[in-house]
C-alpha positions in Angstrom: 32.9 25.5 -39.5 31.8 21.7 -40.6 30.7 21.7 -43.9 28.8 17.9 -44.7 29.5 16.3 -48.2 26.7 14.0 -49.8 28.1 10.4 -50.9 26.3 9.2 -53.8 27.9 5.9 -53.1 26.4 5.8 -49.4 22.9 6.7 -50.5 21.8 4.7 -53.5 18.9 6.4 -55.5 15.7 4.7 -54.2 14.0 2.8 -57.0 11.0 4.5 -58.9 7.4 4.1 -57.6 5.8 1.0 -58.9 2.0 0.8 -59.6 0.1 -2.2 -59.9 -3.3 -2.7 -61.5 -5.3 -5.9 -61.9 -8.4 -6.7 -64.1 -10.2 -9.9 -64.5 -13.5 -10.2 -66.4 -15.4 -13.5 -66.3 -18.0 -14.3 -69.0 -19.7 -17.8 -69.7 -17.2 -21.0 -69.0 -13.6 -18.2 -69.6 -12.1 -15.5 -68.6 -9.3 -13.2 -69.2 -6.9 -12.0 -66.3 -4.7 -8.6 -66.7 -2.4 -7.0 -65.1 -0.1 -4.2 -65.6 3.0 -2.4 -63.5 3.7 0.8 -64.5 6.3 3.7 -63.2 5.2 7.1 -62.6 7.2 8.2 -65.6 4.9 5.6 -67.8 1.9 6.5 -66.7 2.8 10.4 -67.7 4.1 9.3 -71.3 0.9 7.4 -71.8 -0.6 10.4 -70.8 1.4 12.7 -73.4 1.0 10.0 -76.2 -2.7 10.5 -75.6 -2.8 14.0 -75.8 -1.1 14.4 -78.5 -3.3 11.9 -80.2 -6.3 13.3 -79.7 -5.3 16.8 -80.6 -3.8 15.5 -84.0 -7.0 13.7 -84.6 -9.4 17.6 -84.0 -6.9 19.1 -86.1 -7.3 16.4 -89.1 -11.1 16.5 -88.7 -10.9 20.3 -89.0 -9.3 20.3 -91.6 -11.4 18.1 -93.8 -14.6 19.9 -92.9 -13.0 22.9 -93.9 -12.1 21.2 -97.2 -15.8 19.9 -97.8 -17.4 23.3 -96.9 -15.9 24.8 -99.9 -16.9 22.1 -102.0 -20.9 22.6 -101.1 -20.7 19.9 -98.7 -23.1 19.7 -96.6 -25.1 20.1 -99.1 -28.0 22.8 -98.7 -31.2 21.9 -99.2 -33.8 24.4 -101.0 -37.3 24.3 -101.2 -37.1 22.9 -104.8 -34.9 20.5 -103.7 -36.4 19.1 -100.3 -36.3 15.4 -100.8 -39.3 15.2 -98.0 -41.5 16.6 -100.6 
């Protein structure tokens, strides 16, 4: 029986995927070029960081409506105190 060993040293690890991405907006006599390169592992992060920005940000506004609701805000308006009249 033959049994074949991997060599790590033989096989390098190939590099990580690069993306590319390339913006340029033009407006009057200027412009502004971009560019960005970006591994697969970057883009996920960025897509983590987001997340968990936007969920924080649901969670604070919760909270403070839930704090102004037991402080009469929004404030209810009554017949006697309709500002339209």
């Amino acid at each position: 029986m033959i049994v074949m060993q991997y060599d790590a040293l033989s096989h390098p690890p190939r590099p990580p995927a690069v993306h590319r991405a390339k913006v340029s907006v033009s407006f009057g006599k200027g412009g502004v070029v971009a560019s960005v390169r970006m591994t697969s592992g970057g883009i996920l992060s960025i897509g983590a960081l987001v997340s968990g920005i936007l969920l924080s940000t649901a969670v604070l506004v919760r909270a403070s409506a839930r704090g102004r609701r037991g402080a009469g805000w929004p404030p209810r308006l009554t017949p006697d105190t309709d500002p339209r009249d």
